[in-house]
N, C-alpha and C positions, 0 to 999 in steps of 0.2 A: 497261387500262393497256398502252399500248405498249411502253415500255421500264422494266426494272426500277428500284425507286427506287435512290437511292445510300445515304440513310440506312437501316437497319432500323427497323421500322416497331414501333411503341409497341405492347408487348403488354396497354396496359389505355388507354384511354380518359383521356386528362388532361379536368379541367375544375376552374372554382373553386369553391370549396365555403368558404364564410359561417363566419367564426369564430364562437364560441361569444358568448352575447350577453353584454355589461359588456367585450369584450374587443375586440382587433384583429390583423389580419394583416398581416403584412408580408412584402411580395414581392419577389425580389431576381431580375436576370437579367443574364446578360454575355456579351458577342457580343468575340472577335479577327480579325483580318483583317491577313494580315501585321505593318506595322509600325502597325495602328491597333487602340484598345482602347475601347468602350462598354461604360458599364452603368448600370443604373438602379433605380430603388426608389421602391415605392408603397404605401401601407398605406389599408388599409381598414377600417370598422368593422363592425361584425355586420351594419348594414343592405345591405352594398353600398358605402358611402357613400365617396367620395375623401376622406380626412383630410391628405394630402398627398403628395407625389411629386418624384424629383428626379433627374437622367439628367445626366450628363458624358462627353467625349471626348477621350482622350488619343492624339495621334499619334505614339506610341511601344506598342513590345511590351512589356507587364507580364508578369512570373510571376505563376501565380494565388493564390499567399500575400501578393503586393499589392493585387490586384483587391479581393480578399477584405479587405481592410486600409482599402483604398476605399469600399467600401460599407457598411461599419461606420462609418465617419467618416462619409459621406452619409444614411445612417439615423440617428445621434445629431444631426445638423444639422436633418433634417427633421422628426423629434420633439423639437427641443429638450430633448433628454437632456444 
């Protein structure tokens, strides 16, 4: 590497790892960028399988007790809870 990274670097290896079988996972993630807010949510079943998924963009800056407020609305939409 040439130049040092800017983020610190992950002291254990991410990767997905297969919910327990009869069961699903659900994955949330949220990107800000000044005055712009993504996030998105996907759930999966023990096989791997896409059970459903659903991503929005708001061009305003949220606090993350909305964001979070946001994807809990877009996870009961996308399970039909």
């Amino acid at each position: 590497m040439v130049n040092k990274p800017m983020l610190p670097l992950s002291p254990y290896p991410k990767k997905w790892e297969k919910p327990l079988k009869g069961t699903m996972k659900i994955s949330f993630d949220i990107a800000v960028s000044n005055t712009k807010t993504s996030f998105g949510v996907i759930a999966h079943d023990s096989e791997g399988f896409v059970i459903g998924r659903g991503f929005s963009l708001k061009n305003e800056e949220m606090a993350g007790h909305w964001v979070n407020s946001m994807l809990s609305k877009k996870a009961s939409r996308l399970l039909d809870c």
